[in-house]
N, C-alpha and C positions, 0 to 999 in steps of 0.2 A: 281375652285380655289384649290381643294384637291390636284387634280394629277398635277397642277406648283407648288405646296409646296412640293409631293413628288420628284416630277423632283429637286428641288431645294436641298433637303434633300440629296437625291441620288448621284447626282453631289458635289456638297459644301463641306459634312461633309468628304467624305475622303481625299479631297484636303489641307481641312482645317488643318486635322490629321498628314496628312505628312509634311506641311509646321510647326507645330507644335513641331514635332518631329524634324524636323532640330536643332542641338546643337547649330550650331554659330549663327543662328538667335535668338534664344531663348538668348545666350551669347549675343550677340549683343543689345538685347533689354533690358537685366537686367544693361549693361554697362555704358547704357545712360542713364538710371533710377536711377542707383547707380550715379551719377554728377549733379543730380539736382538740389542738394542742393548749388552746388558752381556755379552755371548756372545761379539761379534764386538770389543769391548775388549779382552777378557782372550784373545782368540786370537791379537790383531797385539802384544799386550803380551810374549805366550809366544814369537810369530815376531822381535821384537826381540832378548831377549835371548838366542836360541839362533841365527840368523841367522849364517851363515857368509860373511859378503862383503868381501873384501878384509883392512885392518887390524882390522874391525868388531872382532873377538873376543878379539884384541891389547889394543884400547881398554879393552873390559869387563874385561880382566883387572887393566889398572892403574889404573881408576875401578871397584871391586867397587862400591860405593855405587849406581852408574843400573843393572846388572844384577841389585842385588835392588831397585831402585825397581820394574822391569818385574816381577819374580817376585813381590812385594807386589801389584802391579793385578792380576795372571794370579789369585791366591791367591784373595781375594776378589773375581773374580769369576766366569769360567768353572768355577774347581775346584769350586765350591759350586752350581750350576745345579741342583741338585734343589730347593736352599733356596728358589733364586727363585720355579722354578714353583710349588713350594709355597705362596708369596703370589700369584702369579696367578692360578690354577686355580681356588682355590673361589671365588676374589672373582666371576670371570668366570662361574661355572658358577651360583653362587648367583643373580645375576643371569638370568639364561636361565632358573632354575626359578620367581624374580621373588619371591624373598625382597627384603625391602623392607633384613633387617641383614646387608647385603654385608660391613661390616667387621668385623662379630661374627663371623661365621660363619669368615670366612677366620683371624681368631686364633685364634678355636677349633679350627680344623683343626692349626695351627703348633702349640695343644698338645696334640693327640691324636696325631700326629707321633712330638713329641719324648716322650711317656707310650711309646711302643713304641720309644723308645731306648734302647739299653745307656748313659745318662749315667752322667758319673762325677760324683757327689754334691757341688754347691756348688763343682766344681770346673772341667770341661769337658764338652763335645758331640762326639763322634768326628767329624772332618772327613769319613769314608768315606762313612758314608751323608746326607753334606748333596752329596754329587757325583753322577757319572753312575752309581753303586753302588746308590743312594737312589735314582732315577728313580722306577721300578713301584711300591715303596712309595708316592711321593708320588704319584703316581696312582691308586693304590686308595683312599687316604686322602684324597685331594682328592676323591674320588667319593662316597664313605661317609659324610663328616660331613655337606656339604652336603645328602646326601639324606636324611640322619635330621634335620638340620633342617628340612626340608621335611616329614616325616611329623610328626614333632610339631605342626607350623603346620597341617597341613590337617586333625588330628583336636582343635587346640585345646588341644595336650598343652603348655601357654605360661601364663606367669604374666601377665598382663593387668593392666594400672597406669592409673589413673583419669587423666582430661580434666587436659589441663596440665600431666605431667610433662613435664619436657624430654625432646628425642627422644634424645637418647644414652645416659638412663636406662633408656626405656622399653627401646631396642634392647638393651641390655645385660639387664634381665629375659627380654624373649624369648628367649634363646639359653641361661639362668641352666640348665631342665630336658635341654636337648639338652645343655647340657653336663657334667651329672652322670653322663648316660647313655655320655655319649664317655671322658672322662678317666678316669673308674674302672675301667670294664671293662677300657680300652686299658691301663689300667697296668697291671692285675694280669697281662692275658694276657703284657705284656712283658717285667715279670716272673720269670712262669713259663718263658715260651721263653729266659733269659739261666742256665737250671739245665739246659736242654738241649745239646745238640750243637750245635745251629747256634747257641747261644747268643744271639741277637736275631732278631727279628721280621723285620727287616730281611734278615737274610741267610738265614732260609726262604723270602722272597719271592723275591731275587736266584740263588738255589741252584736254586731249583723252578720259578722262572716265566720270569726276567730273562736269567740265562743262555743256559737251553733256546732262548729265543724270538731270542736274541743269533745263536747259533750258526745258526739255519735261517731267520734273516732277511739275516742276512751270507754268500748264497748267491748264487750267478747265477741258477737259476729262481727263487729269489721276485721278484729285482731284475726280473727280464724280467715276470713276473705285475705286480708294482708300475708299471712303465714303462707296460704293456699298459693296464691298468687306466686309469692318468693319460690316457693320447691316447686311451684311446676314448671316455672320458668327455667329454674336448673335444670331441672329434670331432660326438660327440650335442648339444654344446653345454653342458655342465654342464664347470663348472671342474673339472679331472684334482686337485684337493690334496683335493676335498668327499668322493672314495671311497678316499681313501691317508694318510687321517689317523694310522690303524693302524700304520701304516709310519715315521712321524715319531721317537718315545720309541726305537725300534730303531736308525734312521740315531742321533739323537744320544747315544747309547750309546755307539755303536762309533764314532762321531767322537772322539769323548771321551775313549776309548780310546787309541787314534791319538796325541791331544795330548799326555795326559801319559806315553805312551812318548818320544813328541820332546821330550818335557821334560826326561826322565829321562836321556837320551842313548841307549834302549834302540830294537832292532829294531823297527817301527812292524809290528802285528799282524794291520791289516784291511785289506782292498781298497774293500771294496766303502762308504766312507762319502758324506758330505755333498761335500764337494769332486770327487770323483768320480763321483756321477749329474750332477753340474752339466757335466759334460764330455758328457754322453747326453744333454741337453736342451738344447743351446746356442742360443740364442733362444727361450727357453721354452718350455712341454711341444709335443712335435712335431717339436723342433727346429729352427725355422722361421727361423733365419736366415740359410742355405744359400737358402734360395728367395727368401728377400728381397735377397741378392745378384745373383742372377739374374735377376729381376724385374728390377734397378735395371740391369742390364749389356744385357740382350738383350731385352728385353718391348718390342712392337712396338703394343698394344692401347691405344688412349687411354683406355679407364676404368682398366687396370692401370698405366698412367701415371700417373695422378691418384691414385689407391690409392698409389700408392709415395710422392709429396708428404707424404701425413698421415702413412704407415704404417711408414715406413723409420726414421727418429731415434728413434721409442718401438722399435722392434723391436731395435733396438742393444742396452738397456738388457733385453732379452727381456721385452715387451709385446709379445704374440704376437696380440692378439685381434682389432685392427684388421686384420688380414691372414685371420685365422679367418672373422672374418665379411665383408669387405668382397669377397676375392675370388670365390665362399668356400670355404673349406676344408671347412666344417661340415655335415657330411652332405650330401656332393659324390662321387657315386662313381668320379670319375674321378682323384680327390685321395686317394681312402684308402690305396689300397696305397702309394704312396709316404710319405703322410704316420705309418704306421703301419708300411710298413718301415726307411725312416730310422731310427726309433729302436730297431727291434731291431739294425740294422745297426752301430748307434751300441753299443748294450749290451755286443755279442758284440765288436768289435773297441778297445773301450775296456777291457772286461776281458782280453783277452789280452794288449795293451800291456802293462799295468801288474802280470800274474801272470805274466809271461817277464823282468820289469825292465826290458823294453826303455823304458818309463815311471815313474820314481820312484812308490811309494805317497805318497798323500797327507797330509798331517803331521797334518790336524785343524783346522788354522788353515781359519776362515768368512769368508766375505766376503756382501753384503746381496746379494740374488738379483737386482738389478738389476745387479750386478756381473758 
């Protein structure tokens, strides 16, 4: 068991370190973490006015007014989650590349964006791709502009303003050449792809990339590869979200998905989203609070006494890491097989629950992972 834990160690931990060190993943994961909070609004907004309990929907019917108050919050804010990332992403990412015009950069992006939109001229913005439709899009374009602003800064390609302009001048000339290079080209190519088939930019991405990646992420072996991945990376010590960042744009896709079929009143289409792995991790990656029940019930050892004092009220909330290291869990080989079959265990019998019905699929509605 020593030499598969050093084998495990060996391999894992530099894998782990280089996917960690990547900027835009690390930006990408702080992005969607930073929108939770409007995420997790508009999902109790959507569980409100659909919510079948008792007179509840009796109520809504002869007060329509609070049932589209709730579908007014849900509208603008969950339906639109591309738009947000879309302000988080380059602001965040631009930082990490340690451009100094984080807010330039990030409008700039909002309009090399909307330049590969099918708009309709002085008049609207297609709600489709500001949703979960729009994701990948914003993702490549939250990638792209930031980093052509970064190439510009590091080759000097920047119009430079004498001592004593004020700085929201000066930042706004920095950004003046990146942005001619963005807005122009983005318009024409978008443009051109609204005389094609796929008719926007947008739905080449989601056709080609978004989908494809939809359908073979929304799988049980990537789920078990994803799960895998997350506890051994604990396990090594290295937080399991630093190597499953990849994984994040796909769950909220298909959660996404999910909601607005529960919105719709239509058949809810996926299994496998956000509400759902959170039934495989319950106490957070590892699943650790099965054992901190047990700990607390039968644990005879006075330091695992004392461990359970600090370790058990965060572990409720799945703060798993007082338990990771204090017992430890973390490259303990006598801890891995179960810490590491638990949650295939977990995988394999949560997804058959919920693909025989004997468990409702999940509607989409999020709650904070403390939760």
């Amino acid at each position: 068991m020593e030499k598969i834990i050093d084998v495990i160690t060996e391999k894992m931990v530099p894998i782990a370190e280089k996917l960690n060190k990547i900027k835009f993943l690390q930006s990408l994961a702080e992005a969607m973490m930073s929108i939770m909070s409007v995420t997790m609004v508009g999902a109790f907004a959507c569980l409100f006015a659909f919510i079948d309990i008792g007179g509840w929907q009796d109520f809504l019917a002869e007060h329509a007014y609070i049932s589209s108050f709730f579908m007014n919050v849900q509208s603008v804010t969950i339906t639109i989650i591309a738009f947000y990332t879309l302000l988080a992403l380059p602001y965040i990412y631009s930082e990490k590349l340690g451009l100094k015009n984080k807010l330039s950069v990030m409008i700039l992006t909002v309009a090399g964006f909307l330049c590969l939109t099918p708009v309709e001229l002085y008049a609207s913005i297609p709600m489709e791709w500001l949703g979960h439709k729009g994701l990948f899009s914003v993702i490549l374009v939250g990638f792209l502009v930031p980093r052509i602003c970064k190439l510009c800064l590091d080759h000097n390609v920047t119009i430079k303003m004498p001592a004593g302009v004020p700085r929201a001048i000066e930042s706004t000339f920095a950004t003046l050449i990146p942005a001619f290079i963005v807005c122009f080209p983005l318009c024409l190519l978008g443009r051109f792809l609204q005389t094609t088939e796929f008719m926007s930019f947008h739905n080449v991405i989601y056709t080609l990339i978004q989908a494809p990646l939809r359908e073979v992420g929304n799988t049980l072996p990537v789920l078990i590869l994803m799960e895998m991945m997350s506890t051994l990376a604990m396990f090594c010590g290295i937080h399991g979200t630093s190597v499953t960042t990849w994984y994040t744009p796909l769950q909220t896709a298909v959660t996404q998905e999910n909601l607005a079929a529960f919105t719709a009143g239509e058949p809810l289409p996926n299994i496998i989203i956000d509400g759902f792995t959170n039934t495989i991790t319950i106490g957070g990656i590892g699943a650790t609070l099965a054992l901190a029940i047990v700990m607390l019930i039968v644990v005879k050892s006075k330091r695992y006494k004392e461990i359970n004092k600090i370790a058990f009220i965060p572990q409720i909330f799945n703060i798993s890491e007082p338990y990771l290291f204090g017992i430890p869990i973390m490259l303990n080989p006598i801890l891995f097989l179960p810490y590491i079959g638990g949650v295939l265990f977990n995988c394999f019998s949560s997804y058959i629950l919920v693909s025989t019905g004997i468990i409702a699929r999940f509607t989409g509605v999020t709650v904070a992972w403390t939760v």
